[in-house]
Structure formats: C-alpha cells, structure tokens
C-alpha positions as CSV (number, residue, x, y, z in Angstrom):
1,X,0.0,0.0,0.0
2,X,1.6,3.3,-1.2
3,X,2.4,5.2,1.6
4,X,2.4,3.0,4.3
5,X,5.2,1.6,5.9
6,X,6.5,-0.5,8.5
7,X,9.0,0.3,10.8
8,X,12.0,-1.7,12.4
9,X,12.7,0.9,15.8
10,X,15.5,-1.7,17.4
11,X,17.5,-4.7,15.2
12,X,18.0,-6.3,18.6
13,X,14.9,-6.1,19.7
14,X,12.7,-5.9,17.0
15,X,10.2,-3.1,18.1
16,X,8.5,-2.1,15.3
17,X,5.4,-0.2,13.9
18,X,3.7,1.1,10.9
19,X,3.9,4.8,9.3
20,X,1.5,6.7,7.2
21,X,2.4,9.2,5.1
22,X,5.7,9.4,7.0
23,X,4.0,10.0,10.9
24,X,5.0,7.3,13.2
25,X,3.4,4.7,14.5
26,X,1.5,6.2,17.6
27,X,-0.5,8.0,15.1
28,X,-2.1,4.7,13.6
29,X,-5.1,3.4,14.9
30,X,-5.5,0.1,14.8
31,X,-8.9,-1.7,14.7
32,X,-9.8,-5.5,14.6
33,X,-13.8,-5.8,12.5
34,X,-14.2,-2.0,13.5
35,X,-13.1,-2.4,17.3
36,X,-10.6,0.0,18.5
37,X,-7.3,-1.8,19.5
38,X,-7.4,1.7,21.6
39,X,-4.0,1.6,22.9
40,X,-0.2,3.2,22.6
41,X,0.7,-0.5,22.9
42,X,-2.0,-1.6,20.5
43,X,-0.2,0.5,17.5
44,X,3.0,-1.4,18.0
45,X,2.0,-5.4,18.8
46,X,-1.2,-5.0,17.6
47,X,-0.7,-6.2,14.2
48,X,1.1,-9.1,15.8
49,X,0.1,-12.7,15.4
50,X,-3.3,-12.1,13.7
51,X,-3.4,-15.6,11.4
52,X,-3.4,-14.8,8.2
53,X,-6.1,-17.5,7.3
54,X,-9.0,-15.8,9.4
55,X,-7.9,-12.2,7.4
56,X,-10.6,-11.2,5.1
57,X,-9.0,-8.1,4.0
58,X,-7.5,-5.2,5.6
59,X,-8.7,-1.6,5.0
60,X,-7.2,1.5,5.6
61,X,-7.7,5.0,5.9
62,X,-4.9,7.5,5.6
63,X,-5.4,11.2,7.5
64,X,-7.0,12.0,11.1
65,X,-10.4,10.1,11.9
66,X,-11.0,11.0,15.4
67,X,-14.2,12.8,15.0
68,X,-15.3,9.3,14.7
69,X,-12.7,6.9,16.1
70,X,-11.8,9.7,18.6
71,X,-7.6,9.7,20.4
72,X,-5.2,8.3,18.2
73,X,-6.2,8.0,15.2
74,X,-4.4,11.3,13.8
75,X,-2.3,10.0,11.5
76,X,-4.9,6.9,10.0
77,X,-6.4,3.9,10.8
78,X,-5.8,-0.1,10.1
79,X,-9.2,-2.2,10.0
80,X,-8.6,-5.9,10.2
81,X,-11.8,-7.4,8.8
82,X,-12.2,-11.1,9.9
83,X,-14.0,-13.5,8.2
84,X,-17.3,-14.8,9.1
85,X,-17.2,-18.3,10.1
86,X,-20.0,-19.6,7.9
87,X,-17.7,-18.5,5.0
88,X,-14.7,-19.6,6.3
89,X,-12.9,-23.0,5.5
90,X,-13.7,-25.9,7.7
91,X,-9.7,-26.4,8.5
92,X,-6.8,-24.0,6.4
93,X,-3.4,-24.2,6.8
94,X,-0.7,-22.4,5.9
95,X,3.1,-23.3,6.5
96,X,6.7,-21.9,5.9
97,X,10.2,-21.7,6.5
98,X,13.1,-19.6,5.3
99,X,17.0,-20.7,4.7
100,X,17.4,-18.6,7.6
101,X,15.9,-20.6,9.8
102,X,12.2,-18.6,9.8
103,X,9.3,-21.0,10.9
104,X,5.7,-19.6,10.5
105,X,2.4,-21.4,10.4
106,X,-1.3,-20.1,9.8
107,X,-4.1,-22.8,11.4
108,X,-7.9,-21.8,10.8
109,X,-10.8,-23.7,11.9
110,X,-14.3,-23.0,12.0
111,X,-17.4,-25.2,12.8
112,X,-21.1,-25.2,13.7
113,X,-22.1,-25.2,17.3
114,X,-25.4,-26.5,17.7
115,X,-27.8,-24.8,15.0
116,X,-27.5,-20.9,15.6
117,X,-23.8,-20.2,16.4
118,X,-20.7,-20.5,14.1
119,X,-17.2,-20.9,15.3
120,X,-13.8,-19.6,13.7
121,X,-10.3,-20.1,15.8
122,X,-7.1,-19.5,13.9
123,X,-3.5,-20.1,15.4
124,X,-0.4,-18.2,14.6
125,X,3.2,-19.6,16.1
126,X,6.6,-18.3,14.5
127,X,9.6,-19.3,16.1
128,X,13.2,-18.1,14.9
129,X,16.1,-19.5,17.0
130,X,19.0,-18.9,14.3
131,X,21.8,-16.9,15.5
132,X,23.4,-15.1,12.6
133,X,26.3,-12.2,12.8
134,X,27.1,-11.6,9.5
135,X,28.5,-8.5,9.9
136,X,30.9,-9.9,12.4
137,X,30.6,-7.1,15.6
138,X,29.6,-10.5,18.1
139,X,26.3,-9.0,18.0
140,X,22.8,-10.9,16.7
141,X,21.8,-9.2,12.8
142,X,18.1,-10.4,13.7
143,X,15.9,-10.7,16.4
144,X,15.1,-14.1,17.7
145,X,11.4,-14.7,18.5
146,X,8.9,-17.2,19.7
147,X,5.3,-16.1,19.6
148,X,2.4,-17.8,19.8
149,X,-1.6,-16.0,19.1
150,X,-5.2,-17.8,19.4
151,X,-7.7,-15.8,18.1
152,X,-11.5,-17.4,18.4
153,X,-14.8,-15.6,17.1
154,X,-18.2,-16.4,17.5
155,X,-21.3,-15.4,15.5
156,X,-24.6,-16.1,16.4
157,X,-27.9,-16.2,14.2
158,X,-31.2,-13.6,15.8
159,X,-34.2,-13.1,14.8
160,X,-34.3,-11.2,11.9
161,X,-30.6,-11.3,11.2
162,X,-29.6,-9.0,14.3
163,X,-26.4,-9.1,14.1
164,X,-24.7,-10.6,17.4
165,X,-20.6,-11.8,17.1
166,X,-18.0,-12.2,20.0
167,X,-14.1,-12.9,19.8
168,X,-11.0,-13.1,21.5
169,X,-7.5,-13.2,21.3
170,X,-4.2,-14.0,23.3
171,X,-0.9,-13.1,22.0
172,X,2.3,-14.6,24.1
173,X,6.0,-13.3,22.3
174,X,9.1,-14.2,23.7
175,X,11.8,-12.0,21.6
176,X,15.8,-11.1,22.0
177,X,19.0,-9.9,20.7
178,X,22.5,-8.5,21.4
179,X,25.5,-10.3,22.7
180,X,26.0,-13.5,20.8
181,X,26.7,-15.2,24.2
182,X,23.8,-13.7,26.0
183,X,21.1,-16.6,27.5
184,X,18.7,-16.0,29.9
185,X,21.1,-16.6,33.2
186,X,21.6,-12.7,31.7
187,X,18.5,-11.0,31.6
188,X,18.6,-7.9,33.2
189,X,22.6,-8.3,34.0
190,X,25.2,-6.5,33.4
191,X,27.9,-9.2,32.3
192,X,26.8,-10.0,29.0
193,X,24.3,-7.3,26.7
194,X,21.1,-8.6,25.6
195,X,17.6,-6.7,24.7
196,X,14.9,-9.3,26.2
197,X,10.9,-8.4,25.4
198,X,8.0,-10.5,26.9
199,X,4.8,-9.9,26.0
200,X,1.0,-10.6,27.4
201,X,-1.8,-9.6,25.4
202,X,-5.8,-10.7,25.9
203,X,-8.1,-8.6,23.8
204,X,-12.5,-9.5,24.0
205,X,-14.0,-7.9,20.9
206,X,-17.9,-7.7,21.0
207,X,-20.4,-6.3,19.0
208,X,-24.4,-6.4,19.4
209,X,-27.8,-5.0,18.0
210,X,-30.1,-4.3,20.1
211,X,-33.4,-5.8,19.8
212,X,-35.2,-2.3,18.2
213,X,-36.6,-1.6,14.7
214,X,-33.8,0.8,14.6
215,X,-30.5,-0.1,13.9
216,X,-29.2,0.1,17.2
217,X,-25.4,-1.3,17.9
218,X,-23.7,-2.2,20.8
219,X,-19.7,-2.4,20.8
220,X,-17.1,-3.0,23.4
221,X,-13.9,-4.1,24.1
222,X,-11.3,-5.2,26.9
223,X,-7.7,-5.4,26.7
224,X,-5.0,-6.2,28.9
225,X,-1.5,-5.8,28.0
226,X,1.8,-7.2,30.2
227,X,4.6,-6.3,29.3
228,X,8.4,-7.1,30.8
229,X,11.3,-5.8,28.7
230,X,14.8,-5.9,30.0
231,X,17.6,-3.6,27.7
232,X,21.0,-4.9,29.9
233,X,20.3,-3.5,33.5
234,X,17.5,-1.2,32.5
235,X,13.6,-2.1,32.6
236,X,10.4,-1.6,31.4
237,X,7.7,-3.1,32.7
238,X,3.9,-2.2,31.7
239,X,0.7,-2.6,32.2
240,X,-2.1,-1.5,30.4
241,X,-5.4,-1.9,30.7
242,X,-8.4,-1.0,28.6
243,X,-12.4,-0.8,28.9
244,X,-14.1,0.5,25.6
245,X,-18.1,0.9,25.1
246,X,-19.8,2.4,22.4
247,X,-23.5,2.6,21.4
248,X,-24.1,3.6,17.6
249,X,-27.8,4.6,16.1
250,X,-27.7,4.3,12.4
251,X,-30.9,5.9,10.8
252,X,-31.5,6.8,7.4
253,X,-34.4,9.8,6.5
254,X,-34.6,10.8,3.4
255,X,-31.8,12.5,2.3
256,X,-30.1,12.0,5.4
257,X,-27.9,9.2,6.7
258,X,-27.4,9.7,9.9
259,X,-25.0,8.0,12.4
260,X,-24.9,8.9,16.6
261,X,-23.7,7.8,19.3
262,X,-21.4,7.8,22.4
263,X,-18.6,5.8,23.7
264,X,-16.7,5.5,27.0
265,X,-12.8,4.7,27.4
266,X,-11.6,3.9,30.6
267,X,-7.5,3.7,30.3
268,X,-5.3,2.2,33.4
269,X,-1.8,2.9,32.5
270,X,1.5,2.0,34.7
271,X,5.1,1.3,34.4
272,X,8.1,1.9,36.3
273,X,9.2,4.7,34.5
274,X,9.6,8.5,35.2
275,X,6.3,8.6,33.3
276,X,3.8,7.6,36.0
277,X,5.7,9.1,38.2
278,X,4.2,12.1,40.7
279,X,6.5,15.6,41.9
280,X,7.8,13.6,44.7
281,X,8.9,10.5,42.4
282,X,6.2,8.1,44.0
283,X,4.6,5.7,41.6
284,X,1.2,6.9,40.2
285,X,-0.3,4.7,37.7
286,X,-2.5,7.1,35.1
287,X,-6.0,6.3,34.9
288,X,-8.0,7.9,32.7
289,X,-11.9,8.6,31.6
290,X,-12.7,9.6,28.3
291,X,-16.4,10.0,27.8
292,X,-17.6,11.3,24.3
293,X,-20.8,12.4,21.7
294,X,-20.5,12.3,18.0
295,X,-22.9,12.8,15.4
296,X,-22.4,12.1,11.6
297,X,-24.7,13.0,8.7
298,X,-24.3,12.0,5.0
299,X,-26.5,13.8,3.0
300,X,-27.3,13.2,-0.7
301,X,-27.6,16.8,-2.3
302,X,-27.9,15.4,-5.7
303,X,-27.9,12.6,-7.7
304,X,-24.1,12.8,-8.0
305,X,-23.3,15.0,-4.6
306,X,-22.9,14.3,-1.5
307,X,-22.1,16.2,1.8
308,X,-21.0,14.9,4.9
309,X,-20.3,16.7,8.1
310,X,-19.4,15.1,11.5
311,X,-18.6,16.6,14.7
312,X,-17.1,14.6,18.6
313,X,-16.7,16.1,21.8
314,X,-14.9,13.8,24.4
315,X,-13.6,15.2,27.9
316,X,-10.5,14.0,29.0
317,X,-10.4,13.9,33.0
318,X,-7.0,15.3,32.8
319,X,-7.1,17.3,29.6
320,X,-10.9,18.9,29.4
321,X,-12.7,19.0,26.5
322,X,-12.1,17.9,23.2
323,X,-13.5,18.9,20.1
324,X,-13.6,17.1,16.5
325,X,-15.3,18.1,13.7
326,X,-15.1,16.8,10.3
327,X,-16.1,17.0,6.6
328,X,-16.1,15.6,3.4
329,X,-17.9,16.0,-0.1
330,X,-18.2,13.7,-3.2
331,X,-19.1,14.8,-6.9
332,X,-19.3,11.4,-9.0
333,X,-18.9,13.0,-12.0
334,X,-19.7,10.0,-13.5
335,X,-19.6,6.1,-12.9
336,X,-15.8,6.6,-14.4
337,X,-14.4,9.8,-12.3
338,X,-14.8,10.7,-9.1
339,X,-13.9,13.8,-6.7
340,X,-13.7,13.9,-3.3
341,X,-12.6,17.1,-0.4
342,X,-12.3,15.5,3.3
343,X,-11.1,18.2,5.9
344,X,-10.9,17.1,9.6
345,X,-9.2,17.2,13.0
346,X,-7.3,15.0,15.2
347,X,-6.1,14.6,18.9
348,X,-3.6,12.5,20.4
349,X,-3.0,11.9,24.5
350,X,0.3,10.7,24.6
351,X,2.1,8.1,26.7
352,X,5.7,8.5,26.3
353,X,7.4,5.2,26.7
354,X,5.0,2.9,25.2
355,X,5.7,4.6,21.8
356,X,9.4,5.6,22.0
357,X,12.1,2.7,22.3
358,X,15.1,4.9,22.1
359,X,14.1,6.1,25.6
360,X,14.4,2.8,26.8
361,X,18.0,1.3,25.5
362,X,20.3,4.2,24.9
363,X,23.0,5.8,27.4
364,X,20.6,9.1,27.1
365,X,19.2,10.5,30.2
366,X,15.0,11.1,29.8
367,X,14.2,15.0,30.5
368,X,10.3,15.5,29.9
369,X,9.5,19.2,29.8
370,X,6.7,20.2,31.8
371,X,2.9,19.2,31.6
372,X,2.8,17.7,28.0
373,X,-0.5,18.7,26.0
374,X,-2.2,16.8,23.6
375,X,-1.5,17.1,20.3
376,X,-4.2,18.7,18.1
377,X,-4.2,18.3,14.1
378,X,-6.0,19.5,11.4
379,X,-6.3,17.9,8.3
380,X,-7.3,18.5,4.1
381,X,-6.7,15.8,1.2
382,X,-8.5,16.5,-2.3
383,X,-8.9,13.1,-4.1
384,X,-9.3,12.3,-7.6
385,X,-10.4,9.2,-9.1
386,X,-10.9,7.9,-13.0
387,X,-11.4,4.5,-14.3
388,X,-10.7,3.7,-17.9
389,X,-12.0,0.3,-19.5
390,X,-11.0,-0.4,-22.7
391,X,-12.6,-2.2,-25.9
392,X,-9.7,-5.3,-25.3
393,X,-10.6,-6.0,-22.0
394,X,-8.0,-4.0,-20.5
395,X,-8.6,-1.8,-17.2
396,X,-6.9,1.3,-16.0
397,X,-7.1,2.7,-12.6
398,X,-6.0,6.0,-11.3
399,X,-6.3,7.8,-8.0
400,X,-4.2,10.8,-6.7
401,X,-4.7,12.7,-3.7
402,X,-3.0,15.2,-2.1
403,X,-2.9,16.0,1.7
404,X,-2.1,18.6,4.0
405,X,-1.9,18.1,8.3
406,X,-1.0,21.0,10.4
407,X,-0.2,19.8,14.1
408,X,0.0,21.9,17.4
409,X,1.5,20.7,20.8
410,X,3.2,18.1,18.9
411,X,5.3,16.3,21.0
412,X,8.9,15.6,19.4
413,X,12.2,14.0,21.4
414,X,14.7,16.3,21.0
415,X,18.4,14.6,20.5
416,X,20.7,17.2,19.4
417,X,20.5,20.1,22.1
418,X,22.5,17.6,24.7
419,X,23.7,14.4,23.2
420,X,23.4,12.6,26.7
421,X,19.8,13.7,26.6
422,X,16.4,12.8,25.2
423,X,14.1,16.1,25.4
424,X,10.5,15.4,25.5
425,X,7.9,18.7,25.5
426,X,5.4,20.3,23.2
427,X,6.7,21.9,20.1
428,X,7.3,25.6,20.2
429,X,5.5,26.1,17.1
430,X,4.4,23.4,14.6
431,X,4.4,20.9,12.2
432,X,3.1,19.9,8.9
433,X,2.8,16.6,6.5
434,X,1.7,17.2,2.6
435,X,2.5,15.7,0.0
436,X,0.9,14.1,-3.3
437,X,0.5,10.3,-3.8
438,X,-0.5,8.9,-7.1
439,X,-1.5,5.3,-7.7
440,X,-2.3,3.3,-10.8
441,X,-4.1,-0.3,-11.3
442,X,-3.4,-1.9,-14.7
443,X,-5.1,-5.2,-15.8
444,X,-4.7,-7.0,-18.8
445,X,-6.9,-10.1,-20.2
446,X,-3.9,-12.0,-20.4
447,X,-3.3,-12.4,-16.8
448,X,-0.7,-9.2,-16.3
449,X,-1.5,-7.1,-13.6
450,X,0.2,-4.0,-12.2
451,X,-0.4,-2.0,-9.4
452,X,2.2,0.8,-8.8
453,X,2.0,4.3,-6.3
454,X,4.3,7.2,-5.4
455,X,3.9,9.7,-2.5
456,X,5.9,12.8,-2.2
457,X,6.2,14.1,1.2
458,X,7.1,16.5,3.1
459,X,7.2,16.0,7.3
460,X,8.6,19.6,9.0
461,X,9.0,20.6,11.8
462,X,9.0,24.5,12.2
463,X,10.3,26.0,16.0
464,X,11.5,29.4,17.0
465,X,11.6,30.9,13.5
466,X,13.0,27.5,12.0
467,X,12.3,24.7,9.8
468,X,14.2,21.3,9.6
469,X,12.7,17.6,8.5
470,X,11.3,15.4,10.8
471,X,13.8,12.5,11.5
472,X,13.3,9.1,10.6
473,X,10.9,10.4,7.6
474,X,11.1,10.1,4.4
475,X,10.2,12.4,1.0
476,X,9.9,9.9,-1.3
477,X,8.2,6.7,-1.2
478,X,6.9,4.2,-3.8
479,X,5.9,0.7,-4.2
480,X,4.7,-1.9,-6.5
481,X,3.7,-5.5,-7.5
482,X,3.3,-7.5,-10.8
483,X,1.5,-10.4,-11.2
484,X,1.3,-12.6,-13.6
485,X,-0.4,-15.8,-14.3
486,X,0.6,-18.6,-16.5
487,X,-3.0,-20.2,-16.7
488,X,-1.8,-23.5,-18.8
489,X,0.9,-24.3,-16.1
490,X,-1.2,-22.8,-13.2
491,X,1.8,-20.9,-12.4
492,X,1.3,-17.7,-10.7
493,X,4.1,-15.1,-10.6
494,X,3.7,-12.0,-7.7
495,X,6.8,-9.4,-7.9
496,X,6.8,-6.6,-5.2
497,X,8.6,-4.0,-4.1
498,X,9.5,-0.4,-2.4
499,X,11.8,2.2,-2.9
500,X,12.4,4.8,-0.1
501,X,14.3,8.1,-0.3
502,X,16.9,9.0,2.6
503,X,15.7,10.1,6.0
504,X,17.4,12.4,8.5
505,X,19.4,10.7,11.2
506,X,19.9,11.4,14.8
507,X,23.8,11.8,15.9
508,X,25.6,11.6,18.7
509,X,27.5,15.1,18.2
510,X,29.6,16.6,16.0
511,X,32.5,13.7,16.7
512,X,29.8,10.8,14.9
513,X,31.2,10.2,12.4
514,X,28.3,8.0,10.6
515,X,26.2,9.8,7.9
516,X,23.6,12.1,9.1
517,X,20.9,10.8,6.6
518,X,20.2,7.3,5.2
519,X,21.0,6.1,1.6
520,X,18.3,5.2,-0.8
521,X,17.0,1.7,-0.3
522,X,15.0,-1.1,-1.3
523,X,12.9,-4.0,-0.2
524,X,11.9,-6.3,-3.3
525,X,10.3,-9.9,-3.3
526,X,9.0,-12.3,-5.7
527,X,7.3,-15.6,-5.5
528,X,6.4,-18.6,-7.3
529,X,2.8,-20.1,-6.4
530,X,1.0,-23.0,-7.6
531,X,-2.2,-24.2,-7.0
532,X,-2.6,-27.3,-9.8
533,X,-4.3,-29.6,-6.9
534,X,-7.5,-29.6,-5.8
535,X,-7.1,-28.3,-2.7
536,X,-3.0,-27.6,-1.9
537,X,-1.4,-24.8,-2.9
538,X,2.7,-24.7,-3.3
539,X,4.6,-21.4,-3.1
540,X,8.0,-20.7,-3.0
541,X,10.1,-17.3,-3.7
542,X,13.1,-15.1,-2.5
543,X,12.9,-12.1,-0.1
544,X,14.8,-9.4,0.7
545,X,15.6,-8.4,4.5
C-alpha cells in the first residue's frame, strides 16, 4: 500500500510499527472488525500474530479520523476485517520456513455449534532461534522470536438477522538480541548485553444490536497488556489496561444518513518509568476517563453529490474537552471519475514510553518538559479518481490525492541540544505533513496485472523561527507489485517491491562520524505459487531483509 510503511525501531529487539504518510506509528489506529485496538501498545503489537487465514481483507484510511474513532487516530487507521465463520474454511493451513531458519504457520478452523452459532479459531506460532552475525561485531543481525496467538470468534444467528458476534485473542511473544553469548542466566545483568521483550496480550471484541426496529449497535472491548522488557540492566515493565463501550444509532431519513452515538474509554496505565511518576517520584499509575458524543450525517444533495459533516466532543479527566469536527464532499462526475474534499481534525493523548524505544536502550538521560499537552491536528486531502475500461478488455485505474496536516502541541524528542539527553515537551510552534500520492491499477486479459503508487512528502518541523525535516521520515516513497499468471501451467508469478528516499538521522555530536541521513534503499520480493491440486497450494520465492 503506497504510503504505508512498517518500521523496524531496534535490530535487537525488534520493536517495530507502521507509518502513514511518513507519521509514526503512535499515530495509527488500529482496529480488529471495526473495534478500537485503543492503545499506545495496541499500535505497536497489535498487528502481531493475527493468522493470516482468518484475514478477510484489511482496510485503511490515511489522514485524522477521530471525530469518529476519537484519540489516536491522527495519522490513519488499520481495519482488520475477519471472516465470518460460515464463510470460512472448515480447516486451512498455511506453512513456511526460510533458509534462515524462519518457521511460521497459519491454522484456521471453523465449525457449527449447535444450530445458531458459528465458530472460527485461527492459530499463529513463528519461532526463529537462528543466530546469525554476518557482519561480524559478536552482535545478533536479527531478532530471535517465539510467539504464539489464538484468536477465536463467534457469531450467532437472531431473529431477523440481528447481528450478534463475539471474539477473542491471546498473543504470548518471547523476543531477543544483542551479545552472541547472551542466554537468559543474563536477563537484566550487566555481564553480558542482551535486549529481552516479553509480552501478554488478551483482547475481548464484541459487538451487538439491540433488539429495536432501529438499527441500534452495541460495541465494546477489553484489553489487557503485560509487558516485561529488559535492555541490559535497565527495565520496562507495563501494564495496560483498557475498557471500551460504544452505542451507535444508524438511521436513514430521506436524504439523510445519519449516524450517533457515544462511547466511554476507561484507560489504566503503569510502568516503572519517570512517566507515572508524581512531583515527589512516588509511583502513580494514570487512569484515565474519556467520555464522548459524536454525530455524523451523510447527506445526498444530488444525484451525483454528497455532503458529509461530522462533529465529537470527548472530555478527558485530565485534559478537558475535546472537540472534533469533520467534513467531506463527493461529486461522481460519472460512474468513471470521481472527486472527493475531506477536511478534519485529530487529537492525540500521549504516553511516552509505550511509543518511543530509544528512551528505553540508549546511554541518554530522559528529560520531559513540563505538563505535556495533547496534540491537536488539522487535516485537508483532495482526491481524484478515474477508471478507464477499454474495448480489449483492458482496465486502468487512477487515484491521486494530495494531503495537507497541520499539528500543534506536537510532542517531538529532542536529541541534538545535549547528546546525553532525550528532550520530551510540546513543540514551540508546529508541524506539517503534505505531499501528493499517485496510484495506478493496470489489468490486462492476459493475466498481467500491475499496481504501482508514489507519495511525495514532506514532514517539518517549524520551532523558533526554523524549519528542519522530521527525523526518521522520508520524501519519497513508492511501491509496487506485478503479477502474472501462466493459466496453462497454473503458475502464478507476484513481484513486489518499495523504494524509499533518505531520512534524517539522529547523531551523537559533531564527533559521529556516521552519515547524518540514510541512503536510498529497497525491499523487493518475488514468489512462485502453484495451485494445480484440488485443494493444496505450493509457493516458494526469495525475499529481501
């Protein structure tokens, strides 16, 4: 997906998370069937261990959604749509290994219990034990990792096909790097270096209509999320804990589509970190309410027109209130070309060390600034899309957008004004993303199929008077696949790739004498499928890491 990227934060550790249009990954959202993953955490393991054979497809949204997802969706949302278990496959697998010693494998069942409820369970486990140094510093060049992830949903048949589904998941990961002689008589030590991460995360999904003529829903979820990290002889260890409700009344009248409701977020937060820390250093875990409104109206102007305008108010218990309102218009101009103008805001409460791993390994002392504000956004894109279909069977898809965010109170570390320090406070000023992204689908009858995108950005920071770029951001991105299929040999052939421009580094002073921005680089893979048996299908291919 063009624009979209995931991140590697650690090599030891393997902390990662996903950008969009160059904003880091505290800015995703990330929801499982519409359910908030509503968590700092969330956004970094909570792509984790979903098995790919329960994925129906994956949707997402780039720019701030909050006046409908409210905190933390500023910089886009994820959607992980499952499947429904009376469409699913009675048992899938999926299996795979690397020459580096990669094991990964997908397990989906689903089955009928009793005559109105449906079952679907998919297992993930990966497990990479290979130590490699290639690059000869005694040091591991990839994380090793054991994780394990049950995920189990249940859908259940109402009168007059009220919808009524519950699931659940459990994610265990036990991941490490650093000295090639580390084990876990180590952990914690200071004799031999090693980066060691465990992880505990339950997540209950639910979602229910109420038994009205009106289409009345009923949505909540509950997470809890353990978390023991060890970087040589410094810790982290977390707890999070989240209660989320939301009632939603769809109605249509009219011209109006209308959507309402109100959710509640109840957020336990703690960690032995400055960060829940009070004036006099005594632990004080954060525990926050988040009450909110939000009322959204789609209204058809015209045959080819349509309006929508939005507007959330949440009050934080800490913060106050909290105001998000939103807009968006669509001309179809015709079934082939289509125009559409969003403009919206975002908010983001921020947790500190959940998000930022550097804060957590380096030598750097952590200096936090004062009270820390959220951070407020507001957002523009202008979208254009045209489909061409041509007399050969040929099809031609094009869709270019271009978007513009404008943050306050953004919260950025600072690294450079004392090189033993990490900085945390509100920005003196502000920041911006924009850029332009263009992406084209191409289809041909013979079984070639392209699908290539672009984004130039620009991420800026702008304090005192001055503009630099953001680190770790890139200006250029682009990606693509090709796939074709040779239907006589049931052959299938899928070549993808990236290309990223270079991003500005942080340095340890004037005396570092590595680059202070990244080269150009690459990720490409392609793979070999085929799926001439009834009910296996065979893939092999080569990947880039």
């Amino acid at each position: 997906m063009n624009g979209v990227r995931p991140q590697l934060n650690c090599n030891i550790c393997n902390t990662g998370d996903i950008h969009i249009n160059g904003l880091e990954g505290p800015y995703t959202m990330v929801l499982i069937d519409g359910m908030p993953i509503v968590s700092s955490l969330g956004s970094v393991y909570g792509l984790s261990g979903i098995p790919n054979s329960l994925v129906e497809r994956i949707e997402i949204v780039k720019g701030p959604a909050s006046s409908l997802y409210g905190s933390e969706a500023v910089g886009g949302l994820i959607n992980i749509i499952t499947q429904k278990p009376q469409n699913a496959s009675r048992i899938s697998a999926d299996l795979m290994s690397t020459t580096w010693g990669e094991y990964n494998a997908d397990l989906g069942f689903s089955l009928n219990a009793g005559s109105k409820a449906s079952v679907l369970t998919g297992i993930n486990y990966f497990n990479f034990q290979n130590r490699i140094d290639r690059n000869k510093d005694d040091f591991t060049d990839v994380t090793l990792q054991h994780r394990i992830s049950v995920f189990q949903k249940w859908n259940f048949e109402r009168k007059e096909s009220r919808l009524f589904s519950l699931a659940g998941r459990y994610m265990y990961e036990d991941r490490w790097g650093g000295d090639m002689r580390w084990d876990k008589r180590y952990r914690g030590g200071d004799e031999i270096y090693g980066e060691s991460i465990y992880t505990n995360r339950a997540e209950i999904l639910g979602n229910y209509q109420l038994p009205f003529n009106e289409k009345i829903f009923l949505s909540f979820s509950l997470i809890n999320h353990d978390q023991d990290s060890r970087y040589g002889t410094t810790s982290y260890i977390a707890n999070q804990k989240i209660a989320f409700g939301q009632l939603v009344w769809d109605k249509k009248w009219g011209r109006h589509d209308w959507l309402a409701g109100t959710a509640l977020r109840y957020t336990y937060y703690d960690d032995n970190t400055p960060g829940t820390a009070n004036a006099g250093g005594l632990n004080q875990p954060e525990k926050t309410w988040l009450p909110g409104v939000f009322l959204q109206d789609e209204i058809t102007l015209a045959a080819k027109h349509k309006l929508l305008l939005g507007f959330r108010y949440d009050h934080n218990n800490i913060h106050g209130s909290i105001y998000t309102p939103r807009m968006a218009y669509k001309w179809s101009l015709n079934d082939n070309n289509i125009i559409r103008l969003n403009a919206g805001t975002g908010f983001r409460v921020v947790n500190l060390f959940t998000e930022d791993h550097a804060a957590l390994t380096g030598a750097r002392d952590v200096i936090v600034e004062g009270d820390l504000k959220p951070e407020r956004s507001y957002n523009a894109n202008l979208n254009f899309v045209r489909k061409m279909h041509f007399s050969s069977g040929a099809f031609i898809g094009l869709d270019v957008t271009a978007f513009y965010t404008w943050f306050t109170n953004r919260i950025v570390p600072d690294y450079e004004t004392n090189v033993n320090q990490i900085i945390y406070g509100n920005l003196n000023g502000h920041a911006i993303s924009k850029g332009i992204s263009l992406n084209t689908d191409i289809n041909f009858i013979n079984g070639l199929k392209f699908i290539i995108g672009g984004t130039i950005m620009e991420n800026t920071l702008t304090e005192n008077g001055q503009t630099q770029q953001q680190m770790l951001t890139e200006k250029f991105t682009g990606t693509w696949a090709v796939s074709y299929k040779i239907r006589p040999l049931k052959l299938s052939l899928d070549y993808t790739g990236n290309v990223y421009s270079p991003m500005r580094l942080p340095l340890l002073g004037d005396l570092d004498p590595r680059s202070p921005e990244s080269p150009w680089w690459s990720i490409q893979n392609i793979q070999f499928t085929y799926d001439g048996f009834k009910k296996v299908e065979l893939y092999a291919g080569v990947k880039t890491c």
